[in-house]
C-alpha positions in Angstrom: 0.0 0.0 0.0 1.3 3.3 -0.9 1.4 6.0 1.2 -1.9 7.8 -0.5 -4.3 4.7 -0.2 -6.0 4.5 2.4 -6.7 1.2 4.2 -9.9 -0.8 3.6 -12.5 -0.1 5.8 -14.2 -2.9 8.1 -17.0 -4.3 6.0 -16.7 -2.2 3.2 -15.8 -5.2 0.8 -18.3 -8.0 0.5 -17.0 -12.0 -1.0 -19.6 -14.2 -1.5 -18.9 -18.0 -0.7 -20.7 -21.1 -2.3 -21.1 -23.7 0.0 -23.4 -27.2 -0.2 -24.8 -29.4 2.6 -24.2 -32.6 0.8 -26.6 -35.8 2.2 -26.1 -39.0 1.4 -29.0 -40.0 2.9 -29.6 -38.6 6.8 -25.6 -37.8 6.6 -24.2 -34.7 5.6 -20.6 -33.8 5.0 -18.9 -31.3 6.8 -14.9 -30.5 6.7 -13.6 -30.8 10.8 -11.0 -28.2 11.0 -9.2 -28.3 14.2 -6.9 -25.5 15.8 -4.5 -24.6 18.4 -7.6 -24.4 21.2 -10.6 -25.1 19.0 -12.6 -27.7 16.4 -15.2 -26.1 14.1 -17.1 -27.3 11.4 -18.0 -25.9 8.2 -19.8 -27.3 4.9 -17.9 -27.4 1.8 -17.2 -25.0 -0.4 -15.1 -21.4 -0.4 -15.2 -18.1 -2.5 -16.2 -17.4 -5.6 -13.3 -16.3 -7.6 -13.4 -13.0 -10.0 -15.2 -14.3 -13.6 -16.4 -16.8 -11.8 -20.6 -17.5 -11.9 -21.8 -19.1 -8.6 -22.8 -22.6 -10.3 -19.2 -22.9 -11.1 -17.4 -22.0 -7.9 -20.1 -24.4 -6.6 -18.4 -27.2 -9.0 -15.2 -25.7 -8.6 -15.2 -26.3 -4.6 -16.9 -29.3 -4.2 -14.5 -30.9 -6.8 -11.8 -29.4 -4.6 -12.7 -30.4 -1.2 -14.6 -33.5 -1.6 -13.4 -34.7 -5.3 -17.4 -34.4 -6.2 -18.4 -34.1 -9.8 -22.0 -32.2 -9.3 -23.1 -34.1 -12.2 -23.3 -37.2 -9.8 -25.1 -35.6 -7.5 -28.9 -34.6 -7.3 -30.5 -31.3 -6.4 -28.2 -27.8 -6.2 -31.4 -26.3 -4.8 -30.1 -22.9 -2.9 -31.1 -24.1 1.0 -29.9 -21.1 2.7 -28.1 -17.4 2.9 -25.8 -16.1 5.3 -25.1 -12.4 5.5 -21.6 -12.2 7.8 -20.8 -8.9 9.4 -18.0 -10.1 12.0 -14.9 -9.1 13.1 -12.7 -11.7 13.0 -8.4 -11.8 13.9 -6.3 -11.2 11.5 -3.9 -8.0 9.5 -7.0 -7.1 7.3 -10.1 -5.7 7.8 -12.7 -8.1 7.5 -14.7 -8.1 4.5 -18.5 -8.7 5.1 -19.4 -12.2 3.2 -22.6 -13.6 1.7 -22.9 -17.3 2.5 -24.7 -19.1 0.1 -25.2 -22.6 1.0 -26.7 -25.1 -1.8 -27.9 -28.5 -0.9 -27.1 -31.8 -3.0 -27.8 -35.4 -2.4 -25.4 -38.1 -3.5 -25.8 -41.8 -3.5 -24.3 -44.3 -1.1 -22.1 -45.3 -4.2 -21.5 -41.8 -5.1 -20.1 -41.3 -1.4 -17.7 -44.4 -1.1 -15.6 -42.2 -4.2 -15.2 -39.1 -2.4 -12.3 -37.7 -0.4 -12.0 -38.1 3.6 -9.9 -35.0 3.9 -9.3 -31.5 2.6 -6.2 -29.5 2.2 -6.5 -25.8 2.6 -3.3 -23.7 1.5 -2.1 -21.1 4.1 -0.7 -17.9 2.7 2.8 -19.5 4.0 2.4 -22.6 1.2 2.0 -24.8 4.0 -1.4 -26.7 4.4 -4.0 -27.3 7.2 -5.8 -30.6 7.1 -9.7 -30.3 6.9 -11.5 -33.7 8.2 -14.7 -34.6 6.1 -17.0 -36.4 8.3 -20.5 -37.5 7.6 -22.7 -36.6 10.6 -26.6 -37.3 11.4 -27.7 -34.2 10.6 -30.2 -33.8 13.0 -27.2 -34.0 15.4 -25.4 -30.4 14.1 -27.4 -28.1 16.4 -24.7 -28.2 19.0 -21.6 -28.5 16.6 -19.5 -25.9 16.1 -20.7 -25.3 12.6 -19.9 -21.6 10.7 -21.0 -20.5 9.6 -23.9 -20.8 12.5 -26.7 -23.2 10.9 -26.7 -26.0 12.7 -29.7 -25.5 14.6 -31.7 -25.1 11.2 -30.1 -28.0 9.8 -31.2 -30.2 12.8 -34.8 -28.7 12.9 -35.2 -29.9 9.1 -37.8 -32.6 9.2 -36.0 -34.4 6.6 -32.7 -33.6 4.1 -34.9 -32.8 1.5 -37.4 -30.4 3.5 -38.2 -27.2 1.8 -37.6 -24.2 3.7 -40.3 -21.1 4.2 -37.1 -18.7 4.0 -33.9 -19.1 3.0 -32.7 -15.9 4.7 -31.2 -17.0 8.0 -30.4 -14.3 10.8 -27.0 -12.5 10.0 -23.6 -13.2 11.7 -22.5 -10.8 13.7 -20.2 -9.4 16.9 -22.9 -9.3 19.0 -24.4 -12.5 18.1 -21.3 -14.5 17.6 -18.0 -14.7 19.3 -14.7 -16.2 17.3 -13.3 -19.1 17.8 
């Protein structure tokens, strides 16, 4: 940064992230990430890149993370939206993000080819291993899930459930802390 920008101000950005709840039957996959002092959860998925349309950071991701070809899945039905305005640690200031998180269901066959773990590159080059685990979705309400949905992902009455609104309540500091 030069001397005559000026830095970015908190929230004055906004990414959007693609993410999918992916069932195979009453499973869904979620990547475990655990750090020094914590374990979250989070579904699949990541940012949508400049040029990029959402169906094909959508592809793009899942391919990634879980080594899913969405053409073997069914559905890719957006479930819900996230609005995140939270501070979070770090040099920058936090951009606000749009969560949109799609749901697909995959066969039992489908599953059995996918990955069990995720590698996320760290701005260092190194990597930080991402569990994928497939959990009983009505069991999420007390994960540590972010971003925050596992209380409406328990309260589904089944994975395929519609939903009357797919805006869910915004993330923010005084509704969320950090971990």
């Amino acid at each position: 940064m030069t001397s005559t920008e000026q830095p970015t101000a908190k929230f004055s950005r906004i990414k959007i992230r693609t993410g999918a709840l992916v069932f195979c039957g009453d499973q869904v996959a979620l990547i475990r990430r655990d750090r020094a002092g914590s374990t979250h959860y989070t579904p699949p998925g990541g940012n949508v890149e400049p040029g990029e349309d959402l169906d094909q950071a959508l592809a793009r991701e899942l391919h990634e993370e879980l080594g899913l070809d969405v053409g073997q899945a069914e559905g890719g039905e957006l479930l819900w939206v996230v609005d995140q305005c939270l501070t979070r640690p770090g040099p920058t200031p936090p951009p606000r993000k749009l969560h949109l998180i799609y749901r697909l269901h995959v066969t039992d066959a489908v599953r059995a080819t996918l990955a069990e773990q995720e590698l996320d590159e760290l701005p260092d080059g190194s990597h930080e291993v991402g569990v994928i685990e497939w959990i009983d979705y009505r069991k999420t309400a007390d994960l540590p899930v972010f971003p925050p949905i596992g209380p409406a992902l328990a309260a589904l009455a089944d994975p395929r459930t519609s939903v009357p609104d797919a805006a869910l309540a915004a993330v923010t500091d005084e509704n969320y802390t950090w971990v």
